[in-house]
C-alpha positions in Angstrom: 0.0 0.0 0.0 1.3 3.6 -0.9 1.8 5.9 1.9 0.7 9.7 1.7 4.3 10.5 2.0 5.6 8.4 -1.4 2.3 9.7 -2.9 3.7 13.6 -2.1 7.4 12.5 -3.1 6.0 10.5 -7.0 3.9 13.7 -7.2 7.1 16.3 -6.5 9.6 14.0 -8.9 6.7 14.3 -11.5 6.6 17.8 -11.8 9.9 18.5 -11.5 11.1 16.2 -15.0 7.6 17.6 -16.3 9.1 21.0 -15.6 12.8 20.1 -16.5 11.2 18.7 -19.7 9.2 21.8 -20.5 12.0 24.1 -20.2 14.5 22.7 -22.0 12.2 23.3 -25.0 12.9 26.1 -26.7 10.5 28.7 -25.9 10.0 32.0 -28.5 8.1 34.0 -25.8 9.8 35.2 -22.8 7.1 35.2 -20.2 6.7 31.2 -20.8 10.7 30.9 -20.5 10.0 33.0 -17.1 7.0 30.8 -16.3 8.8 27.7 -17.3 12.0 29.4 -14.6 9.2 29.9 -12.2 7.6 26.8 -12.2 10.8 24.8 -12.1 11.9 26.9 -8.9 8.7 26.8 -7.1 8.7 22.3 -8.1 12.6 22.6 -6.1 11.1 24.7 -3.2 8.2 22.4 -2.9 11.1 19.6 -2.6 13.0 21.4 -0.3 9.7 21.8 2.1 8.2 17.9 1.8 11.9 17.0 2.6 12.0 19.5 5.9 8.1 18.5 6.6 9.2 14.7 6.6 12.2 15.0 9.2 9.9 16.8 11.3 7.4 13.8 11.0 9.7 11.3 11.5 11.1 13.6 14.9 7.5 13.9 16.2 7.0 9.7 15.5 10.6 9.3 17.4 9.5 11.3 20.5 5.9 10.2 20.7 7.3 6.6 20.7 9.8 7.4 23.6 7.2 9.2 25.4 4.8 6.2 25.1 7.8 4.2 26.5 8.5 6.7 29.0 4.5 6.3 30.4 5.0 2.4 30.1 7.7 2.8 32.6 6.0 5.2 35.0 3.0 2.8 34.6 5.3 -0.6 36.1 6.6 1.8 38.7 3.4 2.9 39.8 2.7 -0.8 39.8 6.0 -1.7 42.1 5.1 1.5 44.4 1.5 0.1 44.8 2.9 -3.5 45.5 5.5 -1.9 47.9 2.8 0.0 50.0 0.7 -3.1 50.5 3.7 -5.3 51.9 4.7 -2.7 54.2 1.1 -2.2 55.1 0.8 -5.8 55.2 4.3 -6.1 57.7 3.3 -3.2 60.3 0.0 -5.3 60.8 
């Protein structure tokens, strides 16, 4: 199954050799050679800002996975506290 993220990244590489393909025909009119310049600029920034988006993403997976490990831990020592109570409780009777 195809993830949203290699969906974004087929989409990105597609426009950019659609871009790249378009510009290096020759254009008579300026404003599409600028267009063309534009296009192919705004394709590398797009790039540039799925690439930052996806560390980010895969930062925010790493520390919500530590963070889930962190409350598994408090969890058991809660657990050990709770069993430690009840056998001093348990001795001082």
């Amino acid at each position: 199954m195809t993830s949203d993220r290699e969906i974004l990244i087929g989409s990105i590489d597609f426009l950019r050799r659609l871009v790249a393909e378009s510009y290096e025909v020759s254009c008579e009119d300026e404003r599409k050679q600028n267009a063309g310049r534009l296009l192919k600029l705004l394709c590398f920034q797009a790039t540039d800002m799925n690439s930052a988006l996806c560390h980010c993403a895969s930062q925010v997976d790493d520390a919500l996975d530590k963070i889930l490990e962190l409350k598994r831990k408090v969890s058991e020592l809660c657990g050990d506290l709770e069993r430690l109570i009840k056998e001093i409780d348990g001795a001082a009777n």
